[in-house]
C-alpha positions in Angstrom: -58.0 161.8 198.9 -54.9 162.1 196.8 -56.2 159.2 194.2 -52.4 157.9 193.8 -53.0 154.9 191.4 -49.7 153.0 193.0 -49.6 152.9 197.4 -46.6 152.1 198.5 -45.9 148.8 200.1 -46.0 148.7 203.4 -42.8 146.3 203.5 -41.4 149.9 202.6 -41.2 150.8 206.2 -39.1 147.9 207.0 -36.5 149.2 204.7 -37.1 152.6 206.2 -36.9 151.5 209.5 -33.8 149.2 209.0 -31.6 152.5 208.5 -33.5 155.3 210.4 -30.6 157.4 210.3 -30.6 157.3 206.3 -34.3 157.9 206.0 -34.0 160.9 208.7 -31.3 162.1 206.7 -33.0 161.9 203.1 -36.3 163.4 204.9 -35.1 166.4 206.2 -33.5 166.8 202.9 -36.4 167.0 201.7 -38.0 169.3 203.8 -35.4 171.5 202.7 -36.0 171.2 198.8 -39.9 171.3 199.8 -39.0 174.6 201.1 -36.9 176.2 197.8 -39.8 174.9 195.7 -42.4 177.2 197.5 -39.8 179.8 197.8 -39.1 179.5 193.9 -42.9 179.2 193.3 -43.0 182.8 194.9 -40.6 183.9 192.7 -42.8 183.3 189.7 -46.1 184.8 191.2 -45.6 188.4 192.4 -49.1 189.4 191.0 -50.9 187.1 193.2 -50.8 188.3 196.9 -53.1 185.4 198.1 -50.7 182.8 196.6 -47.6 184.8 197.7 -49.1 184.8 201.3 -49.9 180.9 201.4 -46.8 179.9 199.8 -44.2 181.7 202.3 -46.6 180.0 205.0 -46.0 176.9 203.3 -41.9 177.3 203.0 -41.7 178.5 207.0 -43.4 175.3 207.6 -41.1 173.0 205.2 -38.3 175.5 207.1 -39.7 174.2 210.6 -40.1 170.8 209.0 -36.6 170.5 208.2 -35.2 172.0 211.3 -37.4 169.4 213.5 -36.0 166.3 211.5 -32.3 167.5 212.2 -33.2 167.9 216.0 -34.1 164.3 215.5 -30.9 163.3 214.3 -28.9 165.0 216.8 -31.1 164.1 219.7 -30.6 160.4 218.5 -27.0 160.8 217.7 -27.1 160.1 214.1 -25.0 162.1 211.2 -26.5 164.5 209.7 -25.3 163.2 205.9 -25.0 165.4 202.4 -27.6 166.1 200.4 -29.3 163.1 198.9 -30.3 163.0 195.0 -33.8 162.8 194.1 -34.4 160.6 191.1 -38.2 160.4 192.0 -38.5 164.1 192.0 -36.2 164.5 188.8 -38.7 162.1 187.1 -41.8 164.0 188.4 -39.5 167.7 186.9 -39.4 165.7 183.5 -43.1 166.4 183.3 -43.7 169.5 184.1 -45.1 171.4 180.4 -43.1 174.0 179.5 -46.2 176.1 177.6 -47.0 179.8 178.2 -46.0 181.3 181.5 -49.2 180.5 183.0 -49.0 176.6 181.9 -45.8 176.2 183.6 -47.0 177.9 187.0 -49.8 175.6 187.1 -47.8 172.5 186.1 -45.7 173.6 188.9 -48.1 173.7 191.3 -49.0 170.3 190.1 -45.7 169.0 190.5 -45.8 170.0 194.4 -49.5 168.7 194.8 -47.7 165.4 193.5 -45.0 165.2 196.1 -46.9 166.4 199.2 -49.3 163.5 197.8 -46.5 161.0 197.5 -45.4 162.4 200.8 -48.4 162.4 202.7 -49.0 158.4 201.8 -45.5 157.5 202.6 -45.6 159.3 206.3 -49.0 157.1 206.7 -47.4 153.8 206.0 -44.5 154.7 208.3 -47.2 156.0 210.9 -48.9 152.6 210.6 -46.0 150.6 210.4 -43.0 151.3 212.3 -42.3 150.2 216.0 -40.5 153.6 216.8 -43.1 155.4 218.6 -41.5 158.7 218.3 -41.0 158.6 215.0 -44.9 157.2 214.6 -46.6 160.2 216.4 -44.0 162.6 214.5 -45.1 161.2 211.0 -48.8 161.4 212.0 -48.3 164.7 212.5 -46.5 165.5 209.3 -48.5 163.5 207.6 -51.5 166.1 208.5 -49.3 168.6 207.7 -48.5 167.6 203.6 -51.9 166.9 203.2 -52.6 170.6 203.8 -49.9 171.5 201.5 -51.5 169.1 199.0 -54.7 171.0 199.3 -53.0 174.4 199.0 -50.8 173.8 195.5 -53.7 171.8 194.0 -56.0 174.7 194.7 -54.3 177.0 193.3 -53.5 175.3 190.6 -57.2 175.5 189.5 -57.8 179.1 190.9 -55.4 179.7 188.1 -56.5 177.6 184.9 -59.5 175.7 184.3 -60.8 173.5 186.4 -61.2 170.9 184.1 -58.2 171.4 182.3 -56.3 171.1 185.9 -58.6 168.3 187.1 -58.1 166.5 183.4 -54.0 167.1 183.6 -54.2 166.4 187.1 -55.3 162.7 185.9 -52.1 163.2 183.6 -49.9 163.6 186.5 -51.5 160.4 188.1 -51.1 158.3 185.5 -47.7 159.0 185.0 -46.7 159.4 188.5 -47.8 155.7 188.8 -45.3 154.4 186.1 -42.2 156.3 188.0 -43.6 155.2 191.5 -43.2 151.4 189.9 -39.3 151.6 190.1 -39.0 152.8 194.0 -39.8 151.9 197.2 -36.9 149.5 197.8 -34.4 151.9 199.5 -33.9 154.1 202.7 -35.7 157.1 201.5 -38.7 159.1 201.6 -39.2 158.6 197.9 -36.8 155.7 197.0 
């Protein structure tokens, strides 16, 4: 669906599973950056109601997203730690083209099309690959979830340009998404 050129190894949910109180931690993290990004997203569309309309459904559901992983950690005793830097996402920011207005919404929307991708294949390998059964049925779920969100920012994306410029920078954001991707999947995190 997503066409990610790199999947992730699945020995990546070993690591995750090793230290389930880290990659709780970095996840609900986050949910809660995934939540500012719609909300700043708003911020730079007032003209388009539809957009405006999806995208505060989209940031209540990060918000729910969020508040459901800390549940987790408190149910299970863990620390809820500090925020966690995002190198992968920093990376992904590097690429975003800083054109007309209109360049920059769409390579924004891009940008959060890229992550609920990433996303949505790392909850899958988790889903198929941890022993915590909690944790499996909750990352299904999720996993269902970003996908949607995939759909949403990628669509708009094209509502607003054309489509063959999105779909042809979309292959862009691919390609270079799988050079980043290279350098992770070795730590305790959704996107490390």
């Amino acid at each position: 669906m997503f066409k990610l050129r790199l999947l992730t190894d699945p020995r990546w949910a070993n690591i995750a599973e090793s230290n389930l109180e880290e990659i709780l931690t970095d996840h609900a993290w986050c949910e809660q950056k995934a939540t500012t990004n719609a909300i700043t997203i708003i911020t730079m569309c007032p003209e388009y109601p539809e957009i405006v309309t999806e995208l505060l459904k989209i940031a209540q559901e990060e918000l729910e997203h969020f508040q459901m992983v800390h549940e987790i950690i408190k149910k299970r005793g863990y620390e809820f730690g500090r925020e966690r830097k995002d190198d992968y996402v920093g990376q992904l920011f590097k690429f975003i083209v800083q054109g007309t207005r209109k360049e920059y919404i769409i390579d924004r929307m891009l940008f959060a099309a890229m992550i609920e991708a990433r996303s949505c294949e790392r909850f899958r390998v988790l889903t198929e690959n941890i022993k915590d059964e909690e944790l499996k049925t909750f990352y299904k779920e999720l996993m269902i979830s970003e996908a949607g969100h995939y759909t949403t920012f990628i669509g708009f994306a094209r509502q607003l340009g054309n489509v063959e410029e999105v779909n042809q920078r979309w292959e862009e954001w691919l390609d270079y998404e799988a050079e980043i991707i290279k350098s992770y999947g070795k730590k305790e995190s959704i996107h490390g």
